[in-house]
LUMDREN-863329 format. One line per field, with one value per residue (C-alpha): z, y, x. Coordinates in steps of 0.25 Angstrom, whole numbers. Layout:
<nuros>
Z <- c(Z  ...)
Y <- c(Y  ...)
X <- c(X  ...)
</nuros>
This chain:
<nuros>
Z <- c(-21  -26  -38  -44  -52  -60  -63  -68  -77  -82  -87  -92  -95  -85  -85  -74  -62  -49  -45  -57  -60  -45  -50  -62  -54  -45  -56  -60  -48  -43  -32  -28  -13  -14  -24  -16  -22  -21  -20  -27  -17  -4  -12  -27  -29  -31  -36  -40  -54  -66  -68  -78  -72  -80  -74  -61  -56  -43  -32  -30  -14  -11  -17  -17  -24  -36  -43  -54  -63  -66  -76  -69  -82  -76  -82  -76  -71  -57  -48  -39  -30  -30  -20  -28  -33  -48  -52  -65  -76  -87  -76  -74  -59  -51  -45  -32  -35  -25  -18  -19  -6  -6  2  3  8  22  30  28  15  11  1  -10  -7  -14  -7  -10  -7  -4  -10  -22  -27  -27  -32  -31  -28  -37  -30  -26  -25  -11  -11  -18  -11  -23  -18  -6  -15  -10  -20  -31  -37  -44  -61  -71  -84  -90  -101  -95  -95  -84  -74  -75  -61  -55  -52  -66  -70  -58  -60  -46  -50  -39  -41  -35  -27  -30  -20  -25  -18  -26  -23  -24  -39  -45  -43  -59  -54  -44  -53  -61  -74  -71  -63  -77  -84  -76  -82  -95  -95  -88  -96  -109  -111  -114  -105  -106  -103  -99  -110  -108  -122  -119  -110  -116  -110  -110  -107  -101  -90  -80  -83  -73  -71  -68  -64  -58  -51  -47  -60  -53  -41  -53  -66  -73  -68  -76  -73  -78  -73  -71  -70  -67  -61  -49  -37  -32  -29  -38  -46  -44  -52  -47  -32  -35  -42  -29  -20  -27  -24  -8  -13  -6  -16  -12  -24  -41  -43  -32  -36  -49  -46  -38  -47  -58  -48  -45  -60  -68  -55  -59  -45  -46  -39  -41  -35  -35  -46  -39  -27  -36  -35  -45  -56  -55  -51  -47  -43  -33  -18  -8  5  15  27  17  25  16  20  12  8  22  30  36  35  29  29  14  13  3  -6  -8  -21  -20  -29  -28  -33  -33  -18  -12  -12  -16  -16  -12  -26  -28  -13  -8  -11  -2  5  -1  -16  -16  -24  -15  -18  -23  -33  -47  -55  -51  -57  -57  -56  -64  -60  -58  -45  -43  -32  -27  -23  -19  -11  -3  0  2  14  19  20  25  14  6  -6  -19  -24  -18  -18  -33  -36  -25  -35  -48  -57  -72  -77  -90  -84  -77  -88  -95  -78  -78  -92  -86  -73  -79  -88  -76  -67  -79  -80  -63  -61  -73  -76  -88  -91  -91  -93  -101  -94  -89  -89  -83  -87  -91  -90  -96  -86  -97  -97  -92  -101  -95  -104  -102  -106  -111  -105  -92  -91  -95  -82  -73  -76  -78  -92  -105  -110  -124  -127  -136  -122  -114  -124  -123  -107  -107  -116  -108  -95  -105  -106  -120  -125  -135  -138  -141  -143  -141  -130  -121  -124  -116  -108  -110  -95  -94  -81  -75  -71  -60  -57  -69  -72  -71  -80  -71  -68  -82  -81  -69  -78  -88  -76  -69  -82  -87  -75  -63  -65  -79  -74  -72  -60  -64  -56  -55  -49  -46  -44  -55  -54  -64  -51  -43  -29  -18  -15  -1  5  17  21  22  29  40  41  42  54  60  60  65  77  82  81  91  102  97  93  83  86  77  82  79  70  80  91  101  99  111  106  96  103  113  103  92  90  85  74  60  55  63  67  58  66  64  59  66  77  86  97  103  106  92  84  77  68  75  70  79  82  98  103  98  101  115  118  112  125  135  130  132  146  151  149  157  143  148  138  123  110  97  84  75  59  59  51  57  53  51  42  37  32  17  13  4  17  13  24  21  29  30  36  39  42  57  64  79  88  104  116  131  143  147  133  135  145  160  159  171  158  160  168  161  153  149  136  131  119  112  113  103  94  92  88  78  72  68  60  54  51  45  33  33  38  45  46  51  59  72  79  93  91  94  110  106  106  113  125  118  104  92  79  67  53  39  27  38  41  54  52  68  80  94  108  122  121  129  142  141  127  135  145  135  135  147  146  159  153  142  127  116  102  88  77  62  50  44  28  30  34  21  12  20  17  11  9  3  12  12  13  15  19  32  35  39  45  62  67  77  88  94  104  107  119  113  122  115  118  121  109  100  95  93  81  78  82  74  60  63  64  51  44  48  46  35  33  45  54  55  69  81  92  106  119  129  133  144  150  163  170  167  153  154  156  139  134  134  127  119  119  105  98  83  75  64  54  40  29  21  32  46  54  60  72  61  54  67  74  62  60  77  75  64  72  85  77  71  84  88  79  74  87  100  104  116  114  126  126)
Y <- c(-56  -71  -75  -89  -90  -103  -94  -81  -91  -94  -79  -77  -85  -87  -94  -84  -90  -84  -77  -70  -69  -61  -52  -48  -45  -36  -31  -26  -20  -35  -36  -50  -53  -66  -80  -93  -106  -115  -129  -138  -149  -149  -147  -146  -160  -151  -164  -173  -175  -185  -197  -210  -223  -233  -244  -252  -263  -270  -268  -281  -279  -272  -279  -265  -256  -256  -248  -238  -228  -216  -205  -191  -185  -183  -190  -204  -208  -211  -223  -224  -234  -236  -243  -240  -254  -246  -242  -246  -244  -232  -223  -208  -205  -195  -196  -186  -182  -184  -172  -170  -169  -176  -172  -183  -185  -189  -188  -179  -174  -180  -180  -190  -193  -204  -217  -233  -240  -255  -252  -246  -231  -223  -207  -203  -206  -210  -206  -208  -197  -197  -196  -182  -176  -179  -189  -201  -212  -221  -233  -232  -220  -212  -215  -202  -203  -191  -186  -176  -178  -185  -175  -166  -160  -169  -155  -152  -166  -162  -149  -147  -136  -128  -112  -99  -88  -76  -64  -50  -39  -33  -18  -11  -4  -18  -25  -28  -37  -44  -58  -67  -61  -47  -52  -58  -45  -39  -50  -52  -35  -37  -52  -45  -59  -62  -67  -79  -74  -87  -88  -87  -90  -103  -95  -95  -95  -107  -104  -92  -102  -92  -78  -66  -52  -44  -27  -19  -8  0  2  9  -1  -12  -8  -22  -33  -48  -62  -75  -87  -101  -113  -129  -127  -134  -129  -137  -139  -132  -140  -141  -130  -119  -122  -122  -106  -103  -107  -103  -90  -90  -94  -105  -114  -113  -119  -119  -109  -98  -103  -98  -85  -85  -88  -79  -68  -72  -75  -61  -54  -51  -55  -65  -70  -81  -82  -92  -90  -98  -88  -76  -72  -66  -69  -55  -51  -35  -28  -17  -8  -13  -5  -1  -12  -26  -38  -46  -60  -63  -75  -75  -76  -63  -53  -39  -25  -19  -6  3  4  -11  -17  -30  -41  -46  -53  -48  -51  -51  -46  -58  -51  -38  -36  -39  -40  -53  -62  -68  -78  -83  -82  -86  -100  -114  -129  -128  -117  -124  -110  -96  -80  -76  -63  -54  -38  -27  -18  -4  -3  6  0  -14  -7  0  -13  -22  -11  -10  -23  -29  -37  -39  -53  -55  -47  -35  -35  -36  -27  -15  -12  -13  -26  -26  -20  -28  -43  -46  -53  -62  -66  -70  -79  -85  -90  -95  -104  -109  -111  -120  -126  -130  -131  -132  -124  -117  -103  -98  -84  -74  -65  -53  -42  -27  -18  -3  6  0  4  11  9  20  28  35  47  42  51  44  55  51  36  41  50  40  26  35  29  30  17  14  16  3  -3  6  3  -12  -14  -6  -16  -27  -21  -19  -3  2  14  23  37  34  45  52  58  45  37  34  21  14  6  -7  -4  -18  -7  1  8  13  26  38  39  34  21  20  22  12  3  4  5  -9  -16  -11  -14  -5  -12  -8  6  12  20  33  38  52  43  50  48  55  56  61  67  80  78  90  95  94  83  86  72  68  79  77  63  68  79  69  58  71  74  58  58  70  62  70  63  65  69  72  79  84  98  101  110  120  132  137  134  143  154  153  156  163  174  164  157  159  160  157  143  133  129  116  117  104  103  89  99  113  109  104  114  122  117  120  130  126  111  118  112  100  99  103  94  83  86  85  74  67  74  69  55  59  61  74  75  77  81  80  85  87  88  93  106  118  126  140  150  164  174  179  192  188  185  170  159  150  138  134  122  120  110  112  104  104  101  99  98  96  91  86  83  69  57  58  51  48  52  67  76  81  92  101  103  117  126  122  106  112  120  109  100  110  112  99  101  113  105  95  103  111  125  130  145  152  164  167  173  174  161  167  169  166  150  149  156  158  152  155  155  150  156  155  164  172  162  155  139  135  140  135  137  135  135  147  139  145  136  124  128  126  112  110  106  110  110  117  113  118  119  119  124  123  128  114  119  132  120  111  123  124  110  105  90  98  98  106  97  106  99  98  110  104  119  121  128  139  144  157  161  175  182  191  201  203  208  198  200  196  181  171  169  184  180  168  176  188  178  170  183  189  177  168  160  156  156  140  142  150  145  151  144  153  164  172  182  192  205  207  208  216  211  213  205  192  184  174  166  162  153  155  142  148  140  142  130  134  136  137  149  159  167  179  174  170  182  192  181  185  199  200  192  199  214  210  205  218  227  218  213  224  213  213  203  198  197)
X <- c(-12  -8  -6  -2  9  3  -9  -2  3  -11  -10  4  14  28  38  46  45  35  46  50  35  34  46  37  27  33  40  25  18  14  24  25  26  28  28  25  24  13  12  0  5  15  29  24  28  42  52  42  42  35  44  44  47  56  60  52  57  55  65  72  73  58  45  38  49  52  64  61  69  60  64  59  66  81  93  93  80  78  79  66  61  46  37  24  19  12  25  29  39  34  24  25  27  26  42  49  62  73  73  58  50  36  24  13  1  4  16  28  35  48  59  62  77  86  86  89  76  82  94  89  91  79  80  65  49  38  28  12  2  2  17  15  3  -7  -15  -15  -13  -3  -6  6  14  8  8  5  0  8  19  25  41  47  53  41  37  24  18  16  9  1  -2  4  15  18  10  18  8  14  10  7  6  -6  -6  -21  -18  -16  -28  -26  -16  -25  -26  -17  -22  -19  -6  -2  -6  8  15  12  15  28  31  25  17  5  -7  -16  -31  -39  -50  -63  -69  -75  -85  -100  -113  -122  -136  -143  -150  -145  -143  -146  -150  -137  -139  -129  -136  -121  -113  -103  -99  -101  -96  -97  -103  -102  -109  -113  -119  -116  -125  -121  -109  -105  -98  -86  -72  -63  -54  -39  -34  -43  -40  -24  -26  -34  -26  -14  -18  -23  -38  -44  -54  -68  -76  -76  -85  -77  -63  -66  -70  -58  -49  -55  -54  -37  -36  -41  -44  -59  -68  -78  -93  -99  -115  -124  -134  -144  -144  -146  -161  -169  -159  -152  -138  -139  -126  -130  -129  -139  -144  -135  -134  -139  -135  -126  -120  -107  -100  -93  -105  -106  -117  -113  -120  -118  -116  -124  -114  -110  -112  -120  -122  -137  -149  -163  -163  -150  -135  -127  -111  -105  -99  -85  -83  -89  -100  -113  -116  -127  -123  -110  -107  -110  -108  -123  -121  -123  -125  -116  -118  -102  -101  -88  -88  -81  -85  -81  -69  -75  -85  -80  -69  -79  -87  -77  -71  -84  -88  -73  -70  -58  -61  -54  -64  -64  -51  -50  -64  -61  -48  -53  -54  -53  -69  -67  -64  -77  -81  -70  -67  -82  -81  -66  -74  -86  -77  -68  -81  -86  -73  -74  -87  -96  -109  -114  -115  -131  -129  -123  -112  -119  -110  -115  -104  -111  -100  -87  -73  -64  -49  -42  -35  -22  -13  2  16  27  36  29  30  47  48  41  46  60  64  59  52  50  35  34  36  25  15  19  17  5  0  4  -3  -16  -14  -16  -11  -17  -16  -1  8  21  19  12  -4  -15  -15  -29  -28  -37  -46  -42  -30  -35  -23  -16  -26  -13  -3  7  0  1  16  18  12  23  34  29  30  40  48  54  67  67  68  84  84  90  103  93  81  70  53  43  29  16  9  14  15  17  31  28  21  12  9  25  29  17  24  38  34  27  41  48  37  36  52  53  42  30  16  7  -8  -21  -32  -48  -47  -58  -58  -63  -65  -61  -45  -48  -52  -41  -32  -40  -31  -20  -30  -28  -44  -57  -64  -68  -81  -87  -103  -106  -95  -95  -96  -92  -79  -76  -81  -70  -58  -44  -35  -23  -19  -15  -26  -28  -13  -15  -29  -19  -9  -21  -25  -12  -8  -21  -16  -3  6  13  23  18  23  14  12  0  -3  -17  -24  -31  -44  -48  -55  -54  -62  -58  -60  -73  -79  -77  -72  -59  -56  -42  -34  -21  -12  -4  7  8  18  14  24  20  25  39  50  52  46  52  65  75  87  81  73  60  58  47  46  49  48  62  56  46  52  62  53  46  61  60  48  54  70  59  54  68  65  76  73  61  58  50  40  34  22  6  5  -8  -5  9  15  29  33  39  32  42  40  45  43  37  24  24  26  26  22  26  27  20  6  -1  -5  -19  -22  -17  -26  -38  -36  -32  -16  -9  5  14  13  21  15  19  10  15  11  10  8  18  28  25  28  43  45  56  65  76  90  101  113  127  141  145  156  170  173  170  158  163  154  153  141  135  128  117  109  97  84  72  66  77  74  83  80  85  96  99  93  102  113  111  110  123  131  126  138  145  134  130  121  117  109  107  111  108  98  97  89  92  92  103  101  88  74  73  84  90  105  106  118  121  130  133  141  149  156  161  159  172  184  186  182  191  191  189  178  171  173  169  154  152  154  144  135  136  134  121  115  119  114  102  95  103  110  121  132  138  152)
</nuros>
């Protein structure tokens, strides 16, 4: 949004320059992207100032010079040389300054410099209109007939001072702001001065000569809708000053009686529309929905299908304007117009938003109208553009102002703390001052006690309906930079938010997964049923079967994302992509019978993670290799290091699903399953090569989740390392192993990890060695052989008497 910094000073009073008016703004909420200056003429007539000339006299060596000294109001006057024949002694000029460059008419600007003109000094230009880009005339100098001082800047005699566009970055809760007034409401709050409302009193109505019949059938998508009318006016070329505010602001002029509406729209922010009266059948003005599919030509010529729910301005024949969104064709205001009905309203957002998206179109209006504008302006905008309409194109006004408003918008009234508007601005301000920019920004309080008061919010505020807007509205004003930051800086709020936060650890799984090469998938929650009987001993309830199912093959909700996982791989092997890893967030279905004989549907979230095919893309660097079971279960402890679960147990996974696999579980429920799929559930779907599959417990994982680290000092002390040969029998995990060793060496014992396993006759067909090595290290001194040994023997004794194992020696 623009704004001019000449007609926010229409409002409020400023001395501060644009700049530091931008700096206030952002200051507010209004953050200012931008303060360009904007010239009446090429260079402002920067350097060109009004001076007084003294002396003429004719240059002895040049019959057309002459020699004069003109006071420009420094010190000494000036010593200029003037080939102008009307230049005389005791004339106000127009006179560039040395230094001053000057753009005229026709051919290239250039600088005034000082020069000796046949020998005689010469420190500046009086100048002609054309000289200065005001006019072609080349006759003589121009001669003003003025008492301002001498020195004075030409601009101002001319009314040519240079404007500033200062850009806004308007976000959608501050449509308030969406005008020079309410832009200077921000001000006078932040400047604590007072603003200069244009007056309206001189409206009054002439005769009744044209007055008209004004229903509004939809209340709700018009709450208040105002309009007068205008007769023996003419349309024309707006005047001077109304085309520099337009276009000061982006907006090209178009004519008197559209400029104004314009500019009463930019200027208090309330849309207006101005219609032909003469074009207005039967006299009546009805505000109102019209069938489904009405052809409807607007002001750009094109043809366009209302929708039932679009609000219509009409006649007793024809639409005329899609309220607050664009106006017809055949309505609208033409050089022939000599009498106009100008609309004022206020729309429901609702509604405009939901025409202005169905139709394409984005105006001054809708933009303004489909956020909310000020309910209790309609009708002092309407009396301020009737006046100026007068004032640029004549006419009287022939009716009295119709004003439709049956249901009144009350301010909203919003209970505030004091305690709270402390804890969240984090200092204590003095209520004196509260109360005083709550005034300022037109909140009342009332209800004042102790303990806090009810804020009575205008509704030209859409935004501020909570307690804490009320609070940011203190804050803004107030100033941000006004705040200390406390060395113990921390963030508050009045709403509670969950500890965990689903949707930003789906995001950060997801990083992890496309970091480690995988892709994300989504898939239908539909599926055959035939999965589900393949594995139906594995599912948690019955199907969830679709009353109206697309087809036989769609029929049932999914109680496992396998498949959809695995008809995923086909899809791509098809399409020679051989190697794959992906993951999916998706929920599952099923139901259960309660013991009242009542039916419970449950869903639940799922993450799954996919691997097929070789590890990484055919490489001359290295041979390929198939993925295996570890390439897996090292990425799913990734997931787990993610949300910080470092200890679980195992079980042997459902040989329902997987061929082999482990099953992880925590607090003795199962968080993951994984493994190699059964090749008969591959077969289903037709896949021809091996796939292991991941399945999480999605919610058991967010209820494991935690931020917090543990951080502990680096020990200065060496790690020592001793390894152990262990024959054990085959069902003797190794994860027994590791369990039993954590709990008979709880302090020395820093890792164990196994780096062999071997398997042969001549162990026996039922047993197996591990080769296991153990890191030891002590966080206080150095370990001795002594300590070493005494930890292994305590080790080796328990794997003995716990699990029968044989140590090798």
């Amino acid at each position: 949004m623009e704004v001019s910094y000449k007609w926010l000073q229409e409002f409020i009073e400023l001395p501060e320059s644009p700049e530091e008016v931008g700096k206030l703004l952002t200051s507010t909420g209004l953050e200012v992207e931008g303060v360009e200056k904007i010239e009446a003429v090429p260079g402002g007539l920067e350097g060109v100032v009004i001076g007084e000339v003294l002396t003429c006299a004719k240059h002895p060596d040049a019959d057309k010079l002459s020699l004069t000294t003109v006071d420009v109001g420094t010190d000494q006057p000036l010593p200029i040389v003037c080939g102008a024949p009307n230049v005389a002694a005791g004339q106000k000029v127009v006179v560039a300054l040395v230094g001053a460059t000057l753009h005229p008419n026709s051919g290239q600007p250039f600088q005034i410099k000082k020069a000796k003109i046949r020998g005689a000094a010469s420190e500046g230009m009086i100048c002609a209109e054309d000289e200065i880009g005001l006019g072609t005339s080349h006759a003589g100098i121009m001669v003003l007939s003025t008492d301002l001082p001498n020195g004075t800047p030409a601009a101002r005699y001319f009314n040519l001072e240079a404007d500033y566009q200062i850009a806004i970055g308007l976000t959608p809760n501050r449509i308030d702001a969406a005008s020079h007034f309410g832009t200077a409401r921000d001000l006078k709050a932040v400047l604590n001065r007072p603003l200069r409302l244009p007056s309206v009193e001189a409206f009054k109505v002439d005769n009744a000569n044209l007055t008209l019949d004004v229903r509004v059938e939809d209340e709700a998508a018009c709450p208040r809708y105002t309009g007068v009318t205008i007769t023996g006016l003419t349309v024309g070329e707006s005047p001077d000053w109304l085309k520099q505010r337009l276009l000061s602001i982006g907006l090209n002029p178009i004519n008197n009686i559209v400029d104004i509406t314009n500019f009463v729209c930019h200027d208090l922010g309330q849309p207006l529309h101005a219609f032909d009266a003469a074009k207005i059948t039967g006299g009546q003005v009805i505000v109102k929905t019209l069938p489904e599919g009405t052809p409807f030509v607007t002001l750009d010529g094109v043809e366009r299908k209302l929708s039932a729910t679009d609000l219509m301005i009409c006649d007793t024949e024809k639409p005329m304007c899609i309220a607050g969104v664009f106006g017809g064709q055949y309505s609208g205001v033409s050089a022939q117009t000599t009498s106009i009905f100008l609309e004022s309203a206020y729309f429901s957002p609702a509604s405009v938003r939901k025409t202005a998206q169905h139709h394409g179109l984005k105006t001054d209006a809708s933009f303004r109208f489909e956020r909310g504008t000020d309910p209790n302006m309609p009708v002092f905008a309407l009396k301020r553009a009737v006046l100026l309409i007068q004032e640029v194109a004549g006419g009287t006004i022939s009716s009295e102002i119709t004003d439709r408003y049956p249901n009144p918008i009350e301010p909203f009234q919003v209970s505030v703390r004091y305690r709270n508007i402390d804890r969240l601005i984090g200092i204590q301000i003095d209520h004196t001052e509260i109360h005083r920019i709550l005034e300022a920004l037109d909140i009342q309080a009332e209800a004042i006690s102790t303990e806090g008061f009810v804020a009575v919010v205008p509704p030209y505020r859409v935004d501020v309906t909570r307690e804490a807007d009320v609070i940011e509205e203190i804050l803004r004003i107030y100033g941000l930079d006004n705040v200390p930051l406390s060395v113990h800086l921390a963030a508050d709020s009045l709403s509670e938010f969950p500890k965990t936060d689903p949707d930003q650890w789906q995001g950060r799984v997801g990083q992890l997964m496309a970091a480690n090469g995988f892709y994300e998938i989504l898939t239908l929650s539909l599926t055959r049923p035939a999965y589900h009987e393949a594995i139906r001993a594995s599912l948690p309830g019955t199907d969830v079967t679709l009353l109206n199912p697309l087809s036989d093959e769609l029929s049932v909700m999914r109680q496992t994302l396998l498949f959809s996982s695995l008809e995923t791989l086909v899809y791509n092997l098809n399409r020679r992509q051989k190697d794959l890893k992906t993951f999916e967030f998706g929920k599952v279905y099923h139901k259960v019978k309660l013991e009242d004989g009542s039916t419970k549907y449950i869903e639940r979230m799922r993450l799954s993670l996919a691997i097929s095919g070789n590890q990484q893309p055919e490489s001359w660097l290295q041979k390929n290799q198939t993925v295996v079971y570890h390439d897996l279960a090292t990425a799913v402890q990734r997931v787990l290091n993610l949300f910080r679960i470092k200890s679980f147990e195992t079980q042997t996974a459902d040989s329902t699903l997987f061929q082999y696999g482990l099953t992880y579980l925590v607090n003795k429920k199962p968080i993951v399953s994984l493994g190699l799929v059964q090749p008969k559930l591959t077969r289903l779907v037709d896949l021809k090569q091996p796939v292991f599959y991941a399945d999480f417990d999605w919610q058991a994982l967010l209820k494991l989740a935690t931020s917090k680290a543990r951080y502990e000092e680096v020990v200065r002390f060496p790690e020592v390392r001793r390894d152990l040969s262990l024959v054990i029998d085959k069902g003797v995990s190794f994860e027994q192993i590791s369990r039993l060793a954590r709990q008979t060496e709880r302090k020395l014992l820093r890792s164990i990890n196994v780096f062999d396993v071997y398997e042969g006759e001549n162990l026996g067909t039922d047993k197996k060695a591990y080769s296991v090595s153990f890191m030891l290290q002590d966080a206080a001194q150095t370990l001795n052989d002594s300590a070493i040994d005494k930890t292994m023997q305590r080790l080796m004794s328990a794997f003995e008497q716990e699990l029968g194992a044989v140590i090798r020696k």
